[in-house]
Backbone as a chain_set.jsonl record, in Angstrom:
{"seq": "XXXXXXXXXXXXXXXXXXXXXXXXXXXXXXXXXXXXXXXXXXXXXXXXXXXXXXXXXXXXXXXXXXXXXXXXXXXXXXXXXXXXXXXX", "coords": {"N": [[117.529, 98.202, 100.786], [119.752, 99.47, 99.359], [121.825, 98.738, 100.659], [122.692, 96.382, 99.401], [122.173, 96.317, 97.014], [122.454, 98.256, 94.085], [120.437, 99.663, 93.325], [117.963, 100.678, 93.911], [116.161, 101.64, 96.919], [114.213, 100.803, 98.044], [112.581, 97.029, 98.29], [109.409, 96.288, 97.648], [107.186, 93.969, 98.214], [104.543, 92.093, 97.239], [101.579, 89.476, 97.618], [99.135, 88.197, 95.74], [96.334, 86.89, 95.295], [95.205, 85.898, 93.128], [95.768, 86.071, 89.529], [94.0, 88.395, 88.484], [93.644, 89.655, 91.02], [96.189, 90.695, 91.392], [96.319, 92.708, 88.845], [94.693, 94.375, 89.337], [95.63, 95.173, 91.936], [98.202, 96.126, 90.88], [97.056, 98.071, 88.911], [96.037, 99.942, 91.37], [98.079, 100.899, 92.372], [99.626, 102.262, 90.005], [97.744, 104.092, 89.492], [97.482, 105.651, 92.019], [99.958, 106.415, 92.464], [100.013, 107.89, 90.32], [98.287, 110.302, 90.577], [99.805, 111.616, 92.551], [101.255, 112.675, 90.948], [103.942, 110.997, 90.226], [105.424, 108.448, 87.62], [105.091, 105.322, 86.908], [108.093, 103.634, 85.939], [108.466, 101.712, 82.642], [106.558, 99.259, 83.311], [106.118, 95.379, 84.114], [105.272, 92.477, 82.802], [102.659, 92.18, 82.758], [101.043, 91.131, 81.21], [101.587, 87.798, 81.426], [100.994, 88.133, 83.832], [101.836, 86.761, 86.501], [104.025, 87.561, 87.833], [104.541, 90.654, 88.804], [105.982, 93.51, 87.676], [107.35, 96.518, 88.678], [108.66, 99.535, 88.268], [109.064, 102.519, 90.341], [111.809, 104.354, 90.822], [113.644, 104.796, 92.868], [112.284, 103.107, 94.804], [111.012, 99.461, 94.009], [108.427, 97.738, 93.04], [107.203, 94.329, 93.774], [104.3, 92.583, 92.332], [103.354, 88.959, 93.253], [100.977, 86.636, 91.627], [99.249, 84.123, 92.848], [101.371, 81.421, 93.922], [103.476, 82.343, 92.98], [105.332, 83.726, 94.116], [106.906, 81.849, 96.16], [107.732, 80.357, 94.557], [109.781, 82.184, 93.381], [111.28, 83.172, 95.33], [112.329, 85.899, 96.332], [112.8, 87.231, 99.23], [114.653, 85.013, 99.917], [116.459, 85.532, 98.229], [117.583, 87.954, 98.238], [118.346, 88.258, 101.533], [120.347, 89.718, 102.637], [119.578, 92.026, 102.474], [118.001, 94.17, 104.734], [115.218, 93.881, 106.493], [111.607, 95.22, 106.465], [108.558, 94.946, 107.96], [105.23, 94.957, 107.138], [101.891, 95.293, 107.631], [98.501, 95.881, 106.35]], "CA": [[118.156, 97.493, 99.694], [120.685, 100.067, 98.953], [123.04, 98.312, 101.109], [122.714, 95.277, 98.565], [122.013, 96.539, 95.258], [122.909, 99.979, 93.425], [119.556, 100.731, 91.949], [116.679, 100.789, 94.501], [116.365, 101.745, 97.849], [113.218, 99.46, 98.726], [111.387, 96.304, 97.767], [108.38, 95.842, 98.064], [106.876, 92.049, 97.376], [103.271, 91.525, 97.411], [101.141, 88.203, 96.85], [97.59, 88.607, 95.142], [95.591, 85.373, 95.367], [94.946, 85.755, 91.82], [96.196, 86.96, 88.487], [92.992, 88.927, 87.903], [93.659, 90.648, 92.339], [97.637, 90.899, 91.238], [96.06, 93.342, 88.091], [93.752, 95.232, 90.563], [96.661, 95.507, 92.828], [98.917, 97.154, 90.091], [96.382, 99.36, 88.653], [95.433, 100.72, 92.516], [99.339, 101.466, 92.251], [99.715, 103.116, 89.219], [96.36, 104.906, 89.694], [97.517, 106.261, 93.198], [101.587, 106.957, 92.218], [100.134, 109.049, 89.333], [97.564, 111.378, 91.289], [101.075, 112.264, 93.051], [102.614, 112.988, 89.569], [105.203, 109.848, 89.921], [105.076, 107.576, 86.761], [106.042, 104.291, 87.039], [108.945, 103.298, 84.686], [108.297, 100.521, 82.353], [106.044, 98.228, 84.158], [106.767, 94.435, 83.041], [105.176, 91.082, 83.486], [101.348, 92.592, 82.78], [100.516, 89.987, 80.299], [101.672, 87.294, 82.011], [100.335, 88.14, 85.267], [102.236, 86.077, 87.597], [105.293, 88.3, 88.671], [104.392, 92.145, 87.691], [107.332, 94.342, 88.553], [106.527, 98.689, 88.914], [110.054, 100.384, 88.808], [109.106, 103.642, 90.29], [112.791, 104.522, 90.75], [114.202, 104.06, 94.894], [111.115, 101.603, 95.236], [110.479, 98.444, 92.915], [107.241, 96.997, 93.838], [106.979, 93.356, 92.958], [103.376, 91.482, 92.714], [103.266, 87.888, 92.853], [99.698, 86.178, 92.222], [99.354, 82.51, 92.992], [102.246, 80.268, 94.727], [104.788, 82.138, 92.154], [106.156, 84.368, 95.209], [107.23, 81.301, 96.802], [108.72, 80.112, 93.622], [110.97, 82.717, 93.337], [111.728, 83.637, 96.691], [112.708, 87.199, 96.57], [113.409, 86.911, 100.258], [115.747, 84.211, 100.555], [117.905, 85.545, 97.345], [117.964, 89.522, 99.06], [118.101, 88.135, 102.7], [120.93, 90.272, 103.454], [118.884, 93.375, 102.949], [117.017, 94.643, 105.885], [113.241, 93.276, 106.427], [110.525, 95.873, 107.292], [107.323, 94.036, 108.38], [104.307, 96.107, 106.82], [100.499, 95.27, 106.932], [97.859, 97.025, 106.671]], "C": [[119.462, 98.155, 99.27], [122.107, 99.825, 99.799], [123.845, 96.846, 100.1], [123.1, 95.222, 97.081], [121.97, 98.238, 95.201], [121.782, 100.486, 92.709], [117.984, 101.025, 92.706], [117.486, 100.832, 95.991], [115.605, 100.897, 98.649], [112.939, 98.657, 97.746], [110.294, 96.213, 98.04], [107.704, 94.903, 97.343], [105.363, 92.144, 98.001], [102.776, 90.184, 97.067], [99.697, 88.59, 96.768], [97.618, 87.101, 95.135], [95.257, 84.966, 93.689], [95.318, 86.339, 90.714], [95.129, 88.069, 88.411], [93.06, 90.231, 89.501], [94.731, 91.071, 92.078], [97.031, 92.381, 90.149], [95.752, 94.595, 88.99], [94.826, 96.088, 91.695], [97.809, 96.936, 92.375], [98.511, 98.671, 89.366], [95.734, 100.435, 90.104], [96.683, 101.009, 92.802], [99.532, 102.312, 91.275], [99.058, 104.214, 89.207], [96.517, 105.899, 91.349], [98.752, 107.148, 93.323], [100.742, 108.656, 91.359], [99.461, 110.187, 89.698], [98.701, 112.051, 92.211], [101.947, 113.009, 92.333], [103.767, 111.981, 89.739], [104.569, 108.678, 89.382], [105.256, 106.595, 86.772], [106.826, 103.543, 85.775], [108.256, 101.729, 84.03], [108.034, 99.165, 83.12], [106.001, 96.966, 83.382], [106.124, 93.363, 83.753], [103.284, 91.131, 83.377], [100.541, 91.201, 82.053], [100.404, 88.518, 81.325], [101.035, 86.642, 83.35], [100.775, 87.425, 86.632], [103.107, 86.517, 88.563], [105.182, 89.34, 88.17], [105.626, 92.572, 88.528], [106.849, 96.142, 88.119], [107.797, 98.878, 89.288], [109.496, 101.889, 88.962], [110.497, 104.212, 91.25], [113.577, 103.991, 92.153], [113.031, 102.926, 95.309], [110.889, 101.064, 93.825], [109.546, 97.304, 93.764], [107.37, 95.655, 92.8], [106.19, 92.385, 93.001], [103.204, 90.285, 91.93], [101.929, 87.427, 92.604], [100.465, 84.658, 91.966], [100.847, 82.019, 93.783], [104.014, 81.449, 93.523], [105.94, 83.267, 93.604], [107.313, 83.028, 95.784], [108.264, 80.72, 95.948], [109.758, 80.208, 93.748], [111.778, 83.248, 94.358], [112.653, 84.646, 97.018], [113.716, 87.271, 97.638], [114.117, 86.322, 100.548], [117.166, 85.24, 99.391], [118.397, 87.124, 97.938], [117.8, 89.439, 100.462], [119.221, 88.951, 103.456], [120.26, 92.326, 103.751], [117.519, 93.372, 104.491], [115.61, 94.693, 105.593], [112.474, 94.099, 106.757], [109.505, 95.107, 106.839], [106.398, 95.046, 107.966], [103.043, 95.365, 106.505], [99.682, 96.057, 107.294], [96.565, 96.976, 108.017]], "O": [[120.315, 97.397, 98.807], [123.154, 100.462, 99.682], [125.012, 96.455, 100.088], [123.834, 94.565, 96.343], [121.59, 99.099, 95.995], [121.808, 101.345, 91.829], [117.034, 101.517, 92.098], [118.607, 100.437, 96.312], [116.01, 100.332, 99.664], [112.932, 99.023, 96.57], [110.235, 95.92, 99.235], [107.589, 94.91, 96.118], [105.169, 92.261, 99.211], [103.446, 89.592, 96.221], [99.143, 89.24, 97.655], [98.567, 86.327, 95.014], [95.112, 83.825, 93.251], [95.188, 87.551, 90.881], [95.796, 89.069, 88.149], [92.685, 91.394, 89.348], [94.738, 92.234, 92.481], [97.345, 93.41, 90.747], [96.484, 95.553, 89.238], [94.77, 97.248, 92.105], [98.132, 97.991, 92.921], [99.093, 99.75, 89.25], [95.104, 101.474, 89.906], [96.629, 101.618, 93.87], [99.652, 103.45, 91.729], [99.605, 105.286, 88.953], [95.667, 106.729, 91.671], [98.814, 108.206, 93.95], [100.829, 109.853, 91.632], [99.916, 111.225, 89.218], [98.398, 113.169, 92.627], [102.919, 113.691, 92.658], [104.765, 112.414, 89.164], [103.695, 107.994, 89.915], [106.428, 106.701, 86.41], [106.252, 102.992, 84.836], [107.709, 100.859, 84.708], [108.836, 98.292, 83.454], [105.875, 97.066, 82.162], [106.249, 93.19, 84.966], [102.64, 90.206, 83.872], [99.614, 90.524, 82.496], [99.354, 88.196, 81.882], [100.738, 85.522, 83.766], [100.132, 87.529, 87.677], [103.142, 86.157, 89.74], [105.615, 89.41, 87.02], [106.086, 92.167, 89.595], [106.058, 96.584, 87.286], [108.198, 98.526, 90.397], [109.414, 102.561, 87.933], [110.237, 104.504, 92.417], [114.0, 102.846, 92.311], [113.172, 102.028, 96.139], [110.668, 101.715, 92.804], [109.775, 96.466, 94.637], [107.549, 95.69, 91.583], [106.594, 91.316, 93.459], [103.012, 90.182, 90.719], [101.277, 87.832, 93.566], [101.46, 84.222, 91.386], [101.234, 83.035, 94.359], [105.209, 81.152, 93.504], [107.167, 83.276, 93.7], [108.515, 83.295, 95.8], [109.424, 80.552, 96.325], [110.634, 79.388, 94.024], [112.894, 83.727, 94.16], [113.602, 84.474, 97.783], [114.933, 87.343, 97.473], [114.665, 86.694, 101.585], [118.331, 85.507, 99.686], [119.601, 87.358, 98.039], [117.165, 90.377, 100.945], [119.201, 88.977, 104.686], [120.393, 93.241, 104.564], [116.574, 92.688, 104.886], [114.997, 95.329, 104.736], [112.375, 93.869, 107.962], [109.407, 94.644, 105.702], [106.671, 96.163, 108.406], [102.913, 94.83, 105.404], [99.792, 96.84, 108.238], [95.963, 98.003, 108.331]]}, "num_chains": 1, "name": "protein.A"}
């Protein structure tokens, strides 16, 4: 990303099937960053549940649940940044 934008070095975009797996998702992030000692800055969108965002500083993780990934389409609007393919 840091060829794109001045404030992160990765994205990372998830989709949870559900607001309630998107939660699960974020807390097995927060809960895994912090056993490292890295906090994640003002996490945003918790309530909500549809688009959470986790600024932990060179990476901004961003989980979608339900169809809203497709919505907003991350990917088409940062398509000039470079794609790594990652599952598990």
């Amino acid at each position: 990303m840091r060829k794109v934008v001045n404030f992160c070095d990765y994205f990372v975009i998830v989709s949870a099937s559900s607001d309630r797996r998107g939660h699960a998702i974020a807390d097995a992030i927060d809960e895994g960053l912090g056993k490292k000692g890295i906090k994640v800055r003002q996490p945003q969108g918790q309530r909500e549940a549809t688009w959470m965002l986790m600024d932990v500083g060179d990476v901004v993780v961003h989980i979608f649940a339900g169809e809203a990934r497709d919505f907003y389409g991350l990917e088409h609007l940062w398509q000039d940044a470079p794609r790594i393919n990652w599952k598990k």
